[in-house]
C-alpha positions in Angstrom: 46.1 54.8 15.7 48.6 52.8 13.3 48.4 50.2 16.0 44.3 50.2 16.5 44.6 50.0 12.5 46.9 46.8 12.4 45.0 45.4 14.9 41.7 45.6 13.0 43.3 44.8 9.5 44.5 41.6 11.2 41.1 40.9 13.0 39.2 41.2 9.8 41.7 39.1 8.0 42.2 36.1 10.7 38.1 36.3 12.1 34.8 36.6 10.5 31.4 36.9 11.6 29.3 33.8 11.2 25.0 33.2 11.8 24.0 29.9 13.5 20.7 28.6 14.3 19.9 29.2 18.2 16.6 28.9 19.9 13.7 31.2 19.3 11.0 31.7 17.2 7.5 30.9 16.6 5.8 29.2 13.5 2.1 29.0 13.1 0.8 25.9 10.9 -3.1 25.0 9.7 -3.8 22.1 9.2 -7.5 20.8 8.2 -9.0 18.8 11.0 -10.0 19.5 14.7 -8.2 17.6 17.5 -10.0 15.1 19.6 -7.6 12.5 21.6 -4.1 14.0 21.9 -3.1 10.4 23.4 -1.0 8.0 21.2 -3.4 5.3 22.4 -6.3 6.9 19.9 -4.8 8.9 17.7 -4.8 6.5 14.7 -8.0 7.9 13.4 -7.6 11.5 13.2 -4.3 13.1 11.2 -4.3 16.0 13.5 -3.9 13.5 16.5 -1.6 11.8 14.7 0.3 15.2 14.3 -0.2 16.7 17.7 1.2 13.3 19.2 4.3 13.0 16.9 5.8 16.2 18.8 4.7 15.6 22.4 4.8 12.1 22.8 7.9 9.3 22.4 8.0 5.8 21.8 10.7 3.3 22.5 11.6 3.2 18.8 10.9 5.3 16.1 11.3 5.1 12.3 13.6 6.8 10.4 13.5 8.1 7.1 14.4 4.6 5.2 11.9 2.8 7.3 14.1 1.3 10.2 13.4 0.8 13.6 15.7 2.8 15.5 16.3 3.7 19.2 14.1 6.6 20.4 13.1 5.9 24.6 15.1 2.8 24.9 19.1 2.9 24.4 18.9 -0.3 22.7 17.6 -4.2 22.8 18.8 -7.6 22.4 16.3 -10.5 20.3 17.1 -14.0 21.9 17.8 -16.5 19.3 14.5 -18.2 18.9 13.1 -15.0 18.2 10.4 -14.6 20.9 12.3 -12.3 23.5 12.6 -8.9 23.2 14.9 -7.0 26.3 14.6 -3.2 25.9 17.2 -1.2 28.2 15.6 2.3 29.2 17.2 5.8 28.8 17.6 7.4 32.2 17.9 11.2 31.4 14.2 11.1 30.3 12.2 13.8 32.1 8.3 13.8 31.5 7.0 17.1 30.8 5.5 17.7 34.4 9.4 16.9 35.5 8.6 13.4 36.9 11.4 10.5 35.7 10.2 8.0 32.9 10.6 4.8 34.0 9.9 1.3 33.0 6.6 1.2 35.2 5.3 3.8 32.5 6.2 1.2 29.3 4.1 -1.7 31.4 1.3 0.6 32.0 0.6 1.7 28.3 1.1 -2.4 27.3 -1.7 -3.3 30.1 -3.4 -0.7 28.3 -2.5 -2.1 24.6 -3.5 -5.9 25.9 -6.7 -5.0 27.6 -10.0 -6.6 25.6 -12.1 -3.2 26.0 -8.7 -1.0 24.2 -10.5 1.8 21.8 -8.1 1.5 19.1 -7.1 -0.5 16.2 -8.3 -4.2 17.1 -5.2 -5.7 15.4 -3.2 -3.6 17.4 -4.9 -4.8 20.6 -5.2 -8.4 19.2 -1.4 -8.1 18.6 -0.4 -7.2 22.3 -2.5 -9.4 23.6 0.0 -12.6 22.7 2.9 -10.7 24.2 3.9 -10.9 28.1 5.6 -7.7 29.6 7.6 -8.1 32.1 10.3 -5.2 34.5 13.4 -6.7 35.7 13.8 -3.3 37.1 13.6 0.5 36.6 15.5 0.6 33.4 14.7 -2.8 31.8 11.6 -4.2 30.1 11.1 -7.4 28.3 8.7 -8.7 25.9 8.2 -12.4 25.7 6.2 -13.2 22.6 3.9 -16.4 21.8 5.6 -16.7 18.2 8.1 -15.1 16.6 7.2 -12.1 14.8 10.2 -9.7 12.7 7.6 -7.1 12.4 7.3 -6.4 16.3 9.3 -3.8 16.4 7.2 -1.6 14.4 4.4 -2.0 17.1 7.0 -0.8 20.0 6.8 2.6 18.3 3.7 3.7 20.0 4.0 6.8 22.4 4.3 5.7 26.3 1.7 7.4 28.6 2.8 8.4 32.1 1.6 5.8 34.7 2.1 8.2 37.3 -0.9 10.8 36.4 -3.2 8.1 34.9 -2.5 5.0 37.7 -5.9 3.0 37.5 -7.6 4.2 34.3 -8.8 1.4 32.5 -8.8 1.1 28.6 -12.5 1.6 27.9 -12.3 5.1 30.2 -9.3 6.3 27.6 -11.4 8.3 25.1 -13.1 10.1 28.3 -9.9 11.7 29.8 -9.0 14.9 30.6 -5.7 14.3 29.5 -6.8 14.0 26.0 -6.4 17.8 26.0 -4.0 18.4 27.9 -1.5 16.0 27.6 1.9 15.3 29.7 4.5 13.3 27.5 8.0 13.5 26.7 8.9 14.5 23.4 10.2 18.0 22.2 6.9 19.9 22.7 4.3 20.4 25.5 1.2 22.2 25.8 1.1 25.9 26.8 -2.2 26.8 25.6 -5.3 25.5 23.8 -8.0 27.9 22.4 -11.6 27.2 21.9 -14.7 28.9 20.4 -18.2 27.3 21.0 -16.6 24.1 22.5 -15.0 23.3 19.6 -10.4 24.1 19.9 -9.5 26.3 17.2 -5.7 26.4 17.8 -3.2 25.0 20.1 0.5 26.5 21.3 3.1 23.9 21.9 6.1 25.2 23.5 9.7 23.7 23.5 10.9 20.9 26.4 13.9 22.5 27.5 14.4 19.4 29.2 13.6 17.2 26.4 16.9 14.4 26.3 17.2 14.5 22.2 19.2 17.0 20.3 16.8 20.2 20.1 14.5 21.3 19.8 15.3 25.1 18.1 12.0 26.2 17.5 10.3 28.1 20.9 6.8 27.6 20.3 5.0 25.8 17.3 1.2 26.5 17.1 -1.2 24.9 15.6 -4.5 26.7 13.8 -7.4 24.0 12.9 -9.5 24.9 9.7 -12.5 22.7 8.3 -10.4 21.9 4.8 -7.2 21.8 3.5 -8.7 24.7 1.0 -9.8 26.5 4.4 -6.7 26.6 5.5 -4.4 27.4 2.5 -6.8 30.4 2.5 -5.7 31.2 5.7 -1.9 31.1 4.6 -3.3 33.4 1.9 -5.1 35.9 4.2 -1.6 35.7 6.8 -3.5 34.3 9.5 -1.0 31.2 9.4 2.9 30.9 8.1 2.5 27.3 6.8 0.0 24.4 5.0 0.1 20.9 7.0 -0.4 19.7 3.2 -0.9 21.6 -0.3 -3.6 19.9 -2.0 -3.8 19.3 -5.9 -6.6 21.9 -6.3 -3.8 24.4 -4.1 -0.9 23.1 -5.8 -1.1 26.0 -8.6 -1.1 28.5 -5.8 1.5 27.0 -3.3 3.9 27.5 -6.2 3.0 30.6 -7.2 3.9 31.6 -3.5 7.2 29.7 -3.9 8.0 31.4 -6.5 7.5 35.1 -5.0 9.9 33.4 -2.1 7.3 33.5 0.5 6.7 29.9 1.1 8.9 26.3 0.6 7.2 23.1 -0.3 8.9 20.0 0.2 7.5 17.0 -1.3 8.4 13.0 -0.2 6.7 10.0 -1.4 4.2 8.4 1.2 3.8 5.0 1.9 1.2 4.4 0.4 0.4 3.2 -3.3 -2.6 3.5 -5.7 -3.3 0.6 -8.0 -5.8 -2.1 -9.5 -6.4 -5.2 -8.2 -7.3 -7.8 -10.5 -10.0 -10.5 -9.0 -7.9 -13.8 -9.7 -9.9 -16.1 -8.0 -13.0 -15.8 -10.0 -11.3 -18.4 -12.8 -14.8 -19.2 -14.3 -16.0 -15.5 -15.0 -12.7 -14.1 -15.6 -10.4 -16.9 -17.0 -8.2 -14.4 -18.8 -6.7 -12.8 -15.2 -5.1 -16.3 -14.6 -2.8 -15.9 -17.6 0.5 -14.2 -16.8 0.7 -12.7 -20.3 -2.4 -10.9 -19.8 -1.4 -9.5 -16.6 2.3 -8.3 -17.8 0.1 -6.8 -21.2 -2.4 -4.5 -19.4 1.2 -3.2 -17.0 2.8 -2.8 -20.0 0.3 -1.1 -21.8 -0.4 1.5 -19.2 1.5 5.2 -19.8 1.8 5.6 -15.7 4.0 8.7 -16.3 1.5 10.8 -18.2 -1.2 9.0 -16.0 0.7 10.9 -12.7 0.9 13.9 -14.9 -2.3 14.4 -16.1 -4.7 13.4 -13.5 -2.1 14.2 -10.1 -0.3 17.2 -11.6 2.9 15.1 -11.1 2.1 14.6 -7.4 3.0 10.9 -7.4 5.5 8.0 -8.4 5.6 5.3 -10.5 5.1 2.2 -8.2 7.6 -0.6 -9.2 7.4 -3.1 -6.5 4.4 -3.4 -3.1 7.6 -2.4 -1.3 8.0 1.4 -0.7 10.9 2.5 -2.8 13.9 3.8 -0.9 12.9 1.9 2.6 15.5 -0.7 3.4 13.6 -3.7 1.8 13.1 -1.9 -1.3 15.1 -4.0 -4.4 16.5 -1.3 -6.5 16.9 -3.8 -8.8 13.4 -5.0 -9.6 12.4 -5.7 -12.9 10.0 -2.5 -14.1 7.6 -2.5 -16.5 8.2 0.8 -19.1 5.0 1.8 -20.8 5.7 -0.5 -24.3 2.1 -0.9 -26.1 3.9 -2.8 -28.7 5.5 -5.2 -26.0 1.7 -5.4 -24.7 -0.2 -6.0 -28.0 2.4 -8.6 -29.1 1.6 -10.3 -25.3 -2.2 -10.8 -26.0 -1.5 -11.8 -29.7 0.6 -15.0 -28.3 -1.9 -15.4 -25.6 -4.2 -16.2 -28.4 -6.3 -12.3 -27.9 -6.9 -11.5 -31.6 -7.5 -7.6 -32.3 -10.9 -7.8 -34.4 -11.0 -5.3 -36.9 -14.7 -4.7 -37.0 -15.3 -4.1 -33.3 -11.1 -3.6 -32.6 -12.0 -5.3 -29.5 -9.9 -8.3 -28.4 -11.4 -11.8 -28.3 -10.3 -15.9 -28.2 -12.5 -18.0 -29.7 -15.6 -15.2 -30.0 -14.5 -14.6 -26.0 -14.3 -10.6 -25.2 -11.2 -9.3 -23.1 -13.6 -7.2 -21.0 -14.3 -6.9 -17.5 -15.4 -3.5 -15.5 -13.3 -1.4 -13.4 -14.4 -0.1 -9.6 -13.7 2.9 -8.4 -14.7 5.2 -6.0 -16.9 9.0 -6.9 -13.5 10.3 -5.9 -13.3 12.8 -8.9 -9.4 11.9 -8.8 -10.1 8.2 -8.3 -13.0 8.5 -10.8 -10.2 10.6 -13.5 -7.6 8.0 -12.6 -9.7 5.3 -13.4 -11.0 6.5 -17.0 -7.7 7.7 -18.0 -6.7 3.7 -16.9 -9.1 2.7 -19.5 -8.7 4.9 -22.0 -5.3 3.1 -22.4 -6.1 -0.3 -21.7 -9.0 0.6 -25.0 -7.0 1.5 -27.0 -4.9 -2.0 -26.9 -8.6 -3.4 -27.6 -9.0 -4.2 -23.9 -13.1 -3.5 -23.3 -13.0 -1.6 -19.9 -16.1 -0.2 -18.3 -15.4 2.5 -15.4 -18.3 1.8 -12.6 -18.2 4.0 -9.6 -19.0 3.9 -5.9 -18.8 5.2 -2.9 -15.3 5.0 -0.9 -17.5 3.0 1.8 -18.9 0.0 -1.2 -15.7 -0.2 -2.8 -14.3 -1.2 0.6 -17.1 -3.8 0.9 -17.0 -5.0 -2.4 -13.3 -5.9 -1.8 -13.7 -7.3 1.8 -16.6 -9.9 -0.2 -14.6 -10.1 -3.1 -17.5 -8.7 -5.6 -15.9 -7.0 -7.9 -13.7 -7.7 -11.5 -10.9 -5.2 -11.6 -10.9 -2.3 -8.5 -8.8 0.6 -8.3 -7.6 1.6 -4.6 -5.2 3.3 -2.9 -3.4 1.0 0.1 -1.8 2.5 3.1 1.4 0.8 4.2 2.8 0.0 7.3 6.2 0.7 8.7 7.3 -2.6 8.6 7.7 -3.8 4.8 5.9 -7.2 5.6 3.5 -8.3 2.6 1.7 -10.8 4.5 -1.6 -9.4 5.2 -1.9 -8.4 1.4 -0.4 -11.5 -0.6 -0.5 -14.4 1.8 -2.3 -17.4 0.7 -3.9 -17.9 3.9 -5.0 -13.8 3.6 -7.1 -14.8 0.1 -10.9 -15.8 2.1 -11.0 -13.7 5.1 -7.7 -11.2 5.0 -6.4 -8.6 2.5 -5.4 -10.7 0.2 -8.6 -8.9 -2.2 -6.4 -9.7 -5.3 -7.0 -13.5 -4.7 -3.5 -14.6 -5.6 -2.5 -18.1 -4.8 0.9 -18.6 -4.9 2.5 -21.1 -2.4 6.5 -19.9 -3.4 5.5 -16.4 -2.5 3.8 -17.6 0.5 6.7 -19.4 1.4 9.1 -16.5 1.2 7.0 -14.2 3.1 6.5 -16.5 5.6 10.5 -17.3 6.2 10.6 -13.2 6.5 8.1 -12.7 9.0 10.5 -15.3 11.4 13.7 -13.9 10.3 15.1 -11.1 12.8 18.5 -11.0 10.6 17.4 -7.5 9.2 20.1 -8.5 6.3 18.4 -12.3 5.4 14.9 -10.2 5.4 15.8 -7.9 2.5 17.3 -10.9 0.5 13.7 -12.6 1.0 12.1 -9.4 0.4 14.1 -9.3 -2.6 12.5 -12.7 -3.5 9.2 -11.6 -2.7 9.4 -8.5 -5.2 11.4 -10.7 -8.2 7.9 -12.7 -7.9 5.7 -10.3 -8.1 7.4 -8.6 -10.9 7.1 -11.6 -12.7 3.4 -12.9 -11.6 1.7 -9.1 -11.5 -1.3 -10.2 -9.4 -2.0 -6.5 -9.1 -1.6 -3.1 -11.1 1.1 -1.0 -9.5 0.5 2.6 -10.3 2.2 4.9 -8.5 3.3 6.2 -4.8 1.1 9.3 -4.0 3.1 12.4 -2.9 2.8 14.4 0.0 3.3 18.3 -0.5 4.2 20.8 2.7 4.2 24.6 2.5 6.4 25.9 5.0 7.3 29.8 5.9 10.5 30.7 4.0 11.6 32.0 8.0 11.8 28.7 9.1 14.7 26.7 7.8 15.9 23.5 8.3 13.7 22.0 7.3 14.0 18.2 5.4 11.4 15.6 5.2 12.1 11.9 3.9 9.9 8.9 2.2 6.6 9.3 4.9 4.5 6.4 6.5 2.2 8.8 7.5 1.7 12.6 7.2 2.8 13.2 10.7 6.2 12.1 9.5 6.9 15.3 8.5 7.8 16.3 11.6 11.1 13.6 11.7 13.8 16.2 11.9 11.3 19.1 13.7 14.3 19.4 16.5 16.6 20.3 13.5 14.1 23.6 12.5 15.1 26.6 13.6 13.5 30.0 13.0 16.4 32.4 15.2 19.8 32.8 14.5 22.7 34.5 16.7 26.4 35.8 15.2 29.4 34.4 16.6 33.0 35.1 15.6 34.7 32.2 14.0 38.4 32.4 12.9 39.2 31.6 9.6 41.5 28.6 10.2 38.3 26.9 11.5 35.9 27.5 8.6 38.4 26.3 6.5 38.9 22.8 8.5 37.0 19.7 7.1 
């Protein structure tokens, strides 16, 4: 007995027991949406494609949390010199879900697909492929030959790859009739088990773990999906128990969300998306609008603006002040950039020296018997439509004359494609790649995105230089360019980065979610979740080790 008790006293001091994560578990998510297309090919429209896709398809590249292009199907690739050639070496312990190998016939396949005239999904994607050759030096190797060089290219080589052996001789335009579509084969960490319908219409979907998947993970067994008309539909459905989790809290569920946090039945995690709400100013109607051309002005009616109690008051703090068109924290952003704090003394001295006299009778601001006024667009939005009077309830009160006019999401868009409007408050969706060329280009101003009108050949310069450059490191130095003139010029009113808020089961841990290019992004480190944990005995030397 003294021995048994030695024995134990010197177990209990030299080993502990210890929980790790281990496979198991099942989380149930609504989200608001129905599925239509779970192929990567046409999933651009719908969120809950978009979502459905992230977990069972891959790409050859993904993006990681700072906005890089990193290795995801492919092991790695080589850029030639001149910038045109891309050579993409293949991972060889890729299984597709059905157990067939991935090879590079699969990557030509989906590009034939991508390059074909009659492809059902966003024409600048299509239009983009189309200049690129594809070629297959063999099973493991695929190379890209493109017309001109093009640094962004790598953000288009994150699409999901179909599999060329179940779909051999479908032809773009017969993509959005497939079978497949609803029950898809891929190769990332998940694959269909089940999907449920009522009334032809699929009210929830069980993915279940690739055990064969060739990333780390994942932990999680199954991860099922329930599909709800609203996001308010289907935070009521987290409140009723019918689901664990919210694919996004809403502001009008914000209140409640954190009410459940707080009785430590639910975490939100917030990130910033890319994405950014803020007023374009219409510089290329000099004649009718001549005080938009001044700098001053522009840098006045930033610095005039209180975007802090702006987020507060009509967000509930769901956003970020916007400093630069760059998404803050990606790899291009400048932390540096010159900000503008909210300084209405700064601003009023501004239109005093840009000859903008406060009258006293109307306390409006005029030069020479000339009104600073001009109207304001947004959209019936009732947050765009809040945003946009709490804008010019500031800008008033430095004797700016704003009038709010509202329209629908659909006439603001077409009032910005035909450049009819004076001032217009949006909100832009970013893609992966930092390049500002669609939006600020010169040669963007007539027919492009570049609704702001600004003409700047310096700017255009620099953006141009980046969009050649495949030095990753000369980029950012030019990006850093790019924002330094901005900061200066203003063409547009930054506002702020919208945030994106997820309610998550308090049983499922693990869970981290980084700066988002799109919602589906918060499923990055879904390998990493884990629901199940198993003891193990660990001795006390190694949980003291670094």
């Amino acid at each position: 007995m003294a021995l048994v008790a030695t024995l134990l006293t010197y177990l209990a001091l030299t080993y502990s027991v210890e929980e790790i994560p281990t496979v198991g578990g099942t989380y149930v998510e609504g989200v608001a949406g129905v599925p239509h297309a779970m192929n990567p090919l046409l999933c651009a429209y719908n969120q809950v494609d978009q979502d459905l896709c992230t977990l069972i398809f891959s790409g050859l590249t993904r993006f990681n949390s700072q906005g890089q292009v990193e290795p995801d199907l492919a092991t790695g690739w080589e850029i030639s010199l001149d910038g045109l050639t891309y050579v993409f070496h293949l991972r060889s312990d890729v299984l597709w879900h059905d157990g067939a190998p991935f090879t590079a016939d699969d990557v030509l396949f989906t590009t034939v697909l991508l390059q074909d005239p009659d492809y059902p999904g966003p024409p600048d994607i299509g239009a983009l492929w189309r200049t690129v050759e594809v070629q297959s030096d063999d099973a493991s190797t695929v190379r890209f030959v493109l017309s001109e060089p093009l640094a962004p290219f790598l953000d288009y080589t994150t699409v999901g790859i179909l599999p060329a052996h179940l779909l051999a001789g479908v032809r773009a335009a017969e993509l959005p009739a497939l079978d497949f579509n609803l029950s898809p084969v891929g190769t990332g960490p998940f694959q269909i088990e089940e999907v449920e319908a009522e009334e032809g219409a699929i009210t929830s979907i069980l993915l279940s773990r690739n055990a064969h998947y060739y990333g780390a993970g994942p932990l999680l067994e199954h991860f099922r999906f329930r599909f709800y008309p609203s996001a308010q539909s289907a935070f009521r459905a987290y409140q009723e128990g019918l689901v664990e989790g919210v694919g996004q809290v809403t502001l009008e569920n914000l209140p409640q969300a954190q009410q459940a946090m707080e009785d430590h039945q639910l975490n939100l995690y917030s990130a910033q998306m890319a994405r950014y709400v803020l007023i374009f100013l219409n510089l290329a109607q000099e004649d009718e609008l001549p005080f938009f051309q001044d700098v001053a002005v522009r840098q006045a009616l930033l610095y005039g603006l209180d975007r802090e109690t702006i987020i507060q008051q009509v967000v509930a703090g769901q956003g970020i002040v916007a400093h630069s068109p760059i998404v803050a924290g990606t790899w291009a952003y400048d932390e540096g950039v010159e900000q503008y704090p909210h300084d209405p003394e700064r601003a009023a001295t501004l239109l005093d020296e840009a000859g903008w006299e406060l009258s006293r009778v109307t306390n409006r601001r005029l030069r020479n018997a000339y009104p600073l006024a001009f109207t304001l667009l947004a959209a019936t939005d009732p947050v765009q439509t809040a945003l946009a009077e709490e804008v010019a309830r500031q800008w008033q009160a430095l004797g700016v004359d704003v009038t709010v006019t509202t329209a629908s999401s659909q006439d603001v868009r077409a009032a910005l494609a035909q450049r009819d409007y004076q001032a217009a408050l949006v909100e832009l969706a970013l893609p992966g790649d930092p390049d500002p060329y669609p939006l600020w280009h010169q040669t963007q101003i007539t027919a492009g995105q570049n609704y702001a009108g600004w003409d700047h050949r310096q700017m255009s310069e620099i953006v141009e230089t980046a969009r050649i450059t495949i030095d990753p490191t000369q980029r950012a130095v030019l990006y850093q360019q790019f924002q330094a003139l901005f900061a200066q010029q203003v063409p547009a009113i930054l506002l702020y980065h919208p945030v994106y808020t997820y309610g998550v089961a308090r049983k499922v841990e693990g869970v981290q979610i980084g700066p988002m290019m799109v919602p589906a992004d918060r499923f990055v480190t879904v390998n990493r979740w884990y629901a199940a944990r198993r003891q193990v005995i660990v001795s006390q030397s190694e949980e003291q080790s670094p």
